[in-house]
N, C-alpha and C positions, 0 to 999 in steps of 0.2 A: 504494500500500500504506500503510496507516496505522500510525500511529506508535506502538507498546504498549510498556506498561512492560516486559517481556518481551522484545521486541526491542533497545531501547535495553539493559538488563542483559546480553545477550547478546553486542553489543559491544562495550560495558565489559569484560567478562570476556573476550573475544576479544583485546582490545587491551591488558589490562594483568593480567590474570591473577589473581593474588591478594593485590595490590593495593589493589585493591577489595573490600571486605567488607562484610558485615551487609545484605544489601539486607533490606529491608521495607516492605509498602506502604499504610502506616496510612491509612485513609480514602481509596484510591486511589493516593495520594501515592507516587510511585517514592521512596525513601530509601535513602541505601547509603553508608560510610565509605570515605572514600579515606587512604591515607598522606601526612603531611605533606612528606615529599618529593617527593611527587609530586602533589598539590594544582594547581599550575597546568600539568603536563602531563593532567591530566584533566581539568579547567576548558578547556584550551582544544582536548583535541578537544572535549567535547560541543557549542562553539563553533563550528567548523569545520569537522568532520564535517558533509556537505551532505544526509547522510539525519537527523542529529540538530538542526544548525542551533539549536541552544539560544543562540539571540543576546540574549536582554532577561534584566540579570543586576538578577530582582524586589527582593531583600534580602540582607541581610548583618547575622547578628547573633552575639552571642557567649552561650556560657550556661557556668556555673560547677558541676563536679560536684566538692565537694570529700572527697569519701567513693572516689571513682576514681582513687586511687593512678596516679602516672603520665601518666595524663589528663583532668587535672582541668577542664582549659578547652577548650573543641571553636571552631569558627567554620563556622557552619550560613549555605551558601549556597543561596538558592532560584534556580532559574533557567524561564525560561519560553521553549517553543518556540513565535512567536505564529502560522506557520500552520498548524501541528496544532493548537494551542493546549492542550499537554503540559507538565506543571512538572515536574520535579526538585528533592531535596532533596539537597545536599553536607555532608557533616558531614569534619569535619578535627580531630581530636585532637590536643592539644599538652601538655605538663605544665607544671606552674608554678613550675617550677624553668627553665626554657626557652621562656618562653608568645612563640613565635615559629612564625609562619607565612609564606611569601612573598606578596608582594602579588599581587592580579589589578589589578589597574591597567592591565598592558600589553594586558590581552584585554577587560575590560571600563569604560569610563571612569567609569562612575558608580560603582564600586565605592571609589573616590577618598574619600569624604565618608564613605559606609558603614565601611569600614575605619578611617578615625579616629575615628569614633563607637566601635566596637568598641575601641577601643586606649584610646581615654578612660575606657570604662565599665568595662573588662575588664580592661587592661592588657595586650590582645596586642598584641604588636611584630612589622608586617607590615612583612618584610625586602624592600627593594629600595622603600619607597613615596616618591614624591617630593615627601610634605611633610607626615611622621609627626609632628603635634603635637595637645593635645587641641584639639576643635571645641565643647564647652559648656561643660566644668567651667574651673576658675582651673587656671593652669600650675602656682601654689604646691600644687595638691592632692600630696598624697605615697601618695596610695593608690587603689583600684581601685574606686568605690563601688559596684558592681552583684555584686560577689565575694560570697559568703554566709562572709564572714570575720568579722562582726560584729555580734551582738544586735540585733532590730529593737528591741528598744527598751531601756530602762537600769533593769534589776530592783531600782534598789536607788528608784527613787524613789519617792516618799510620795504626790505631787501625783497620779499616776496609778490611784490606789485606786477597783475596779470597784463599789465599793458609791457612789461618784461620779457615775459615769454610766449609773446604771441595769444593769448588767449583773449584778448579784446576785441579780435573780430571774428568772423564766420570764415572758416576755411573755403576756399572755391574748389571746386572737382570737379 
């Protein structure tokens, strides 16, 4: 029997109830919100479960909604079933008063590297990881650079005036 987005949501909803939320399936793509409590108990049935077998954990990235009261930072994991060849999308809500999720470490090893990528860029703090420090940025950094907490660029400067680089008029073609 093959493996549909529909089957797999049905045992999701079987096993955890309403827990689980939002599913949608943008461009095929199974997507559905879990609670951060429960994050690595539903990480690792999809894992586990021998009808879902979701063992190859593809990415781990963090995105910044800061207009989402309460939920401002999510951690969107992708995961891939390689002999169906089925992905799933996990999204995990946290706030940024709290931006804490627990690690998947224990169900996925590569998630190791991903998860401090995430914690450098974001500033989520994955509880339980056993060796939460940033992977690119300087340790002196005191802030989150990938957060949309601050101006792409510095309005008050001169040097930056679009009659500078062409962009004052309509290009012809």
């Amino acid at each position: 029997m093959a493996l549909t987005n529909e089957t797999i949501k049905q045992k999701l909803q079987e096993k955890f109830g309403d827990q689980v939320s939002g599913f949608e399936e943008p461009y095929g793509l199974l997507t559905f919100e879990a609670g951060k409590e429960v994050n690595l108990k539903v990480l690792n049935f999809l894992h586990s479960d021998e009808y879902l077998n979701f063992i190859f954990l593809t990415d781990i990235c963090g995105v910044h909604y800061p207009d989402d009261k309460g939920r401002e930072l999510v951690v969107v994991y992708h995961l891939h079933n390689l002999q169906e060849n089925v992905r799933v999308r996990v999204k995990v809500f946290t706030s940024i008063e709290s931006p804490e999720v627990y690690t998947a470490t224990g169900i996925f090893e590569a998630a190791n590297w991903m998860e401090r990528e995430t914690f450098d860029f974001y500033g989520i703090n994955f509880i339980g990881h056993p060796n939460m420090k940033r992977i690119l940025n300087v340790e002196e950094m005191d802030y989150s650079p990938m957060r949309k907490e601050f101006p792409l660029e510095d309005q008050s400067r001169v040097d930056k005036d679009d009659e500078m680089f062409g962009r004052d008029r309509m290009l012809a073609f």
